[in-house]
C-alpha positions in Angstrom: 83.0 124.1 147.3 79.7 125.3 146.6 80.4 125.8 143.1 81.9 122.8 142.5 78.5 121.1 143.9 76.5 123.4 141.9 78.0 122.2 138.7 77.7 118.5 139.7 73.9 119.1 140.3 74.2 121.1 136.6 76.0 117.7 135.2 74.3 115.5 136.5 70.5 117.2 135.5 71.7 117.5 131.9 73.3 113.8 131.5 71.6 111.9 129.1 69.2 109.2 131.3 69.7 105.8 130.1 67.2 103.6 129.3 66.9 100.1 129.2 66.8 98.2 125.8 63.7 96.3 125.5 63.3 92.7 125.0 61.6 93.6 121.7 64.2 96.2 121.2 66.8 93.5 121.7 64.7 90.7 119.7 64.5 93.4 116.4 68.2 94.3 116.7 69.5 90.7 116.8 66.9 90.1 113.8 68.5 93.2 111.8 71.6 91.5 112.2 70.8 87.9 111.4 69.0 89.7 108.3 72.0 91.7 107.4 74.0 88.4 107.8 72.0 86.4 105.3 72.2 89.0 102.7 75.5 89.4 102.5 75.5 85.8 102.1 74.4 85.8 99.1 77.4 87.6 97.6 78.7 83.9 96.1 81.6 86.1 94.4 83.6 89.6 94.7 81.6 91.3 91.5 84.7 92.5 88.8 83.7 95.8 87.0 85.5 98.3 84.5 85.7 101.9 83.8 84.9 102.9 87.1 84.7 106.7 88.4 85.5 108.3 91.7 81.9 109.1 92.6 80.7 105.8 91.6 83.5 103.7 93.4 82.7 106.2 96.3 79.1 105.1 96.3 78.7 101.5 95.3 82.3 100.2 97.2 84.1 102.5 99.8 81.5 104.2 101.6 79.3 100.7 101.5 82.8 98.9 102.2 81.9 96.3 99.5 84.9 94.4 97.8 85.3 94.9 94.2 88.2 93.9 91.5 88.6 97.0 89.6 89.4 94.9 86.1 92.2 96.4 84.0 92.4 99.5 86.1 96.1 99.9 85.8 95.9 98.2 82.5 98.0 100.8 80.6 101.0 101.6 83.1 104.4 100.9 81.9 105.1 98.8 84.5 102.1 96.4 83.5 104.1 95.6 80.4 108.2 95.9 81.4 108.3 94.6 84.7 109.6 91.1 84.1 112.4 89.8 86.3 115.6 90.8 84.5 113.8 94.3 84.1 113.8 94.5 87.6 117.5 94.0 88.2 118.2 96.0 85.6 116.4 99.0 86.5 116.9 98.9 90.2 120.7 96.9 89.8 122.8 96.1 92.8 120.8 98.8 95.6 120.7 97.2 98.7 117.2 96.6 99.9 115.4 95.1 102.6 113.2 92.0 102.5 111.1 89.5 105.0 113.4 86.3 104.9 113.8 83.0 107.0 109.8 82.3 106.8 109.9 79.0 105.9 111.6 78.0 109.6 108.9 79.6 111.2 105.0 79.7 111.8 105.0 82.9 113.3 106.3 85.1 110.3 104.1 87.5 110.0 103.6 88.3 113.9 107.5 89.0 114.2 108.4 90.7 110.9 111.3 92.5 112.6 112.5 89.0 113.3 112.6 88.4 109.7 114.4 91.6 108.5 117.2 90.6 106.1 118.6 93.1 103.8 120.6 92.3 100.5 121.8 93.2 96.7 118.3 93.9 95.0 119.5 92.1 91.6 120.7 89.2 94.0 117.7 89.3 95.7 115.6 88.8 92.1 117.8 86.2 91.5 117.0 84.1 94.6 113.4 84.4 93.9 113.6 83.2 90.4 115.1 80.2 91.2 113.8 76.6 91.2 111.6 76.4 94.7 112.3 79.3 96.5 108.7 79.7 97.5 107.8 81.4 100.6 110.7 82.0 102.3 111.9 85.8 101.0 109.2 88.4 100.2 109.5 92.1 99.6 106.4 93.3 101.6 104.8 96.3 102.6 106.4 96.2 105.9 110.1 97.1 104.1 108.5 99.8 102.1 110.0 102.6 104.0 113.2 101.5 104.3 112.9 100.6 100.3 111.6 103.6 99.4 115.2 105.6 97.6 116.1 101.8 96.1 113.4 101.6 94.7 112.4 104.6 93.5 113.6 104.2 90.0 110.7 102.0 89.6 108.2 104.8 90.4 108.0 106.4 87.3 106.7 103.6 85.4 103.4 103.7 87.4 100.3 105.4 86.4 97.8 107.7 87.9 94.4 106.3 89.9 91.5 108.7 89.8 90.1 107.9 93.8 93.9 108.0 95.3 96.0 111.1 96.0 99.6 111.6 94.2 101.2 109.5 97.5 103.2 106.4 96.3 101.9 103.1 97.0 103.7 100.1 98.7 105.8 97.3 96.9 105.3 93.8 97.4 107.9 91.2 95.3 108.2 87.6 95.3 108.2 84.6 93.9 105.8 82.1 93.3 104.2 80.7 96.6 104.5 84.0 98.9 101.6 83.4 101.1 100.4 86.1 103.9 98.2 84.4 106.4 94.8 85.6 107.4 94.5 88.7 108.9 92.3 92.1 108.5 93.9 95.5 107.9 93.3 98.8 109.5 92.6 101.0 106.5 91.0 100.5 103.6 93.4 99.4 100.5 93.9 98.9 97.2 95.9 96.2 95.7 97.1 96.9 92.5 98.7 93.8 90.5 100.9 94.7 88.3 102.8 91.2 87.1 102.2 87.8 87.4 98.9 86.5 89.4 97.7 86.5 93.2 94.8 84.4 94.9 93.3 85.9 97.7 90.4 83.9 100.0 88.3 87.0 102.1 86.0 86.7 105.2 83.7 89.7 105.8 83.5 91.3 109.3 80.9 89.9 110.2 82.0 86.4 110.6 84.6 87.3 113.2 83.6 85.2 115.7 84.3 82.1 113.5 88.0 82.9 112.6 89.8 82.7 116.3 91.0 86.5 116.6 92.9 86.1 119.4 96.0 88.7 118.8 95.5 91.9 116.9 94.3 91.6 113.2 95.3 88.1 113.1 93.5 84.9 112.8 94.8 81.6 114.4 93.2 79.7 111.5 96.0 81.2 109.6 95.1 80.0 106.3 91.3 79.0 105.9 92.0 76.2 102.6 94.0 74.3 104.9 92.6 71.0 106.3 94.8 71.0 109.0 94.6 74.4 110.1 89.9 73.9 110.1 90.5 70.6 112.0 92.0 72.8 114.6 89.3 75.4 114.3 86.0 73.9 113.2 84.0 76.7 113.4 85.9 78.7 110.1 84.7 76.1 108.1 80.5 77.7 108.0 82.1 81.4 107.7 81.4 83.1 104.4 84.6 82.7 102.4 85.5 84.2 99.2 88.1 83.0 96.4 88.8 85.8 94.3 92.2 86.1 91.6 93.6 89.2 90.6 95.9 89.6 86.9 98.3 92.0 85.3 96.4 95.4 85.6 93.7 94.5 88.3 93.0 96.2 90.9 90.8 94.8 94.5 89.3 97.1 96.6 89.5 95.3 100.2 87.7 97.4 102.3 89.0 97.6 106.2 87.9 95.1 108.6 87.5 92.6 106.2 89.9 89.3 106.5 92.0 88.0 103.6 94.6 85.8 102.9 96.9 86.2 99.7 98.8 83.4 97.9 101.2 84.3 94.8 100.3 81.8 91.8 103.3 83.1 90.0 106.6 85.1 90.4 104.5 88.6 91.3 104.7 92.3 92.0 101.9 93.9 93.2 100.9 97.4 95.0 99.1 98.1 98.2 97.8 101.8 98.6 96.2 103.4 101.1 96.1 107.1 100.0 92.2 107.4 99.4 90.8 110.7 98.3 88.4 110.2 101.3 88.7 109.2 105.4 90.9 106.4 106.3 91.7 106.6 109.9 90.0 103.6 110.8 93.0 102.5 112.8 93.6 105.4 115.4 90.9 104.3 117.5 91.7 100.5 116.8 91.2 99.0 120.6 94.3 97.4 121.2 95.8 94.1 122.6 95.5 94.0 126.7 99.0 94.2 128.1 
């Protein structure tokens, strides 16, 4: 017993003593912040550069966790130039594959994606989202990329080399035209590489938070931020810093983690997420999560 109150005594005369945060200490902290806030502000567009090295990417966008299109970056990959449609079915032909179906019936998509698990014929799947109006109701996402993985692996080869990722494969994404994923922030930092056809994406950075009703994990209720309907519902998204940025054939956008985006597909497109950076990101094992 003794010892056991001798090294309480020890504890508690080496525990740090906490001291209370000024009001001026308070006042300059909220003022770093509202600085910080009005700065970023000024960012009126994601800045689109070219011929970009590790070190400098490391520097100017991941450590900073800036957003950048990384123009042209996978440019000169096979893929960039055969991946049309009918190359798709031919390469991959009648492998069975899984895919996020059933969306249009419901608002809640992307909350239950095992609800939404459908698996079929990969050249019948390319032809269902080819046709006339198919829109968003059947999208290969990164959520089937595991259970894609051997299917599609003849597609793998045609891919290219990116000098700030490790050899690890990236994940798939294919749809039509009209795919749309709602807005939401991710856990790691990615890397979405497009490789046909063209993607809009409209991103919030962290700091505006507050404004975008995150009620449930990494989602937003505003759900899509262009909507009319959806900012009458929640007023306050409509003063949070929102950014419209397009991505084409052979682009790349660096979306750093923590900051929100929503993606819309202006055309039939296939496009890469990785998350394989040659540096730390483990952002989401310490992620608080939902209370029970």
């Amino acid at each position: 017993m003794a010892t056991a109150a001798l090294q309480d005594t020890m504890t508690l005369a080496i525990a740090p003593v906490m001291q209370p945060v000024s009001p001026i200490a308070a006042a300059r902290e909220a003022w770093r912040a509202r600085v910080g806030r009005r700065q970023r502000a000024l960012a009126f567009d994601v800045p689109r550069v070219s011929g970009v090295s590790a070190d400098v990417f490391l520097n100017l966008f991941y450590a900073p966790g800036h957003p950048v299109v990384l123009e042209g970056l996978a440019a000169d990959w096979l893929a960039v130039q055969d991946w049309t449609p009918e190359r798709l079915a031919q390469k991959v032909g009648d492998a069975e594959i899984t895919y996020q179906g059933g969306r249009n019936q419901a608002a809640d998509f992307e909350l239950a994606k095992d609800r939404h698990i459908r698996t079929m014929p990969f050249d019948r799947y390319i032809a269902a989202v080819t046709a006339e109006g198919s829109g968003n109701d059947a999208y290969i996402t990164a959520y089937n990329s595991a259970a894609n993985q051997a299917a599609l692996a003849p597609l793998m080869a045609d891919l290219g080399q990116i000098p700030f990722l490790d050899e690890g494969e990236g994940m798939l994404w294919i749809g039509p035209e009209g795919t749309f994923t709602p807005l939401h922030h991710d856990l790691t930092n990615n890397l979405l590489v497009q490789i046909t056809g063209h993607k809009r994406l409209h991103i919030v950075p962290p700091s505006d938070t507050t404004k975008l009703a995150n009620q449930r994990h990494v989602f937003s209720d505003v759900h899509d931020i262009t909507d009319e309907a959806c900012l009458s519902r929640h007023p306050e998204a409509r003063d949070a810093c929102c950014l419209e940025v397009d991505i084409g054939p052979g682009d790349a956008l660096f979306m750093p983690v923590g900051w929100w985006h929503q993606v819309r597909s202006l055309s039939f497109s296939t496009m890469l997420t990785y998350t394989n950076f040659l540096w730390p990101n483990d952002a989401y094992q310490d992620f608080p999560a939902d209370p029970a």
